[in-house]
N, C-alpha and C positions, 0 to 999 in steps of 0.2 A: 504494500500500500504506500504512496508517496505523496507528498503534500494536497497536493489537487485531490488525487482523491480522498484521503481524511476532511478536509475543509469544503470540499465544493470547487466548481467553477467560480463562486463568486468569493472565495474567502473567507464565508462561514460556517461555522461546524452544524451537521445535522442534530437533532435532539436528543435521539439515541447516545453517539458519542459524547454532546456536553452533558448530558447526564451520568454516563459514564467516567468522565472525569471530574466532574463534582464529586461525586463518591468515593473516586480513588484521592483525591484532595484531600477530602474529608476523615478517612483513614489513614491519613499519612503517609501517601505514597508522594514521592519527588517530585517537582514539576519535571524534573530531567524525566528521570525513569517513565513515568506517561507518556512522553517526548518519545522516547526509546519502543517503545510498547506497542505505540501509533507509529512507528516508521517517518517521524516526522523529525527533525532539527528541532534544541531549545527553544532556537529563535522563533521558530515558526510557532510552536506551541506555546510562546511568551504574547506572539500574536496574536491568537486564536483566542485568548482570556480577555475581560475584563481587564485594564491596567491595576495592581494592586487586589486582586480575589484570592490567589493564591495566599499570599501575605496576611490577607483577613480569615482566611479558612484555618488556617497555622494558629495564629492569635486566639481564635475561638476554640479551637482544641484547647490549645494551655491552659485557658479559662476552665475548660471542662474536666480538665484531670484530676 
């Protein structure tokens, strides 16, 4: 799977997959490792997010422990 296909022709993630990575967020996976997982570069999967979600998912874990 390579960029375009994980994101779309236009750039955006289907539903499926951002919920799929909300999840993995949210349990504590990497944003690398996701990256890796989807066949896609950090960068791209740094692009694919909201700026700053990963960060808040992290945050709200701590909170939660």
């Amino acid at each position: 799977m390579n960029d375009r296909e994980t994101a779309g022709s236009s750039g955006t993630l289907d539903p499926t997959t951002r919920l799929m990575i909300l999840q993995l967020l949210h349990q504590g996976v990497k944003q690398g490792h996701i990256a890796t997982m989807l066949g896609v570069s950090d960068a791209t999967m740094s692009r694919m997010l909201p700026k700053g979600l990963a960060a808040a998912i992290r945050a709200e874990r701590k909170g939660s422990l």
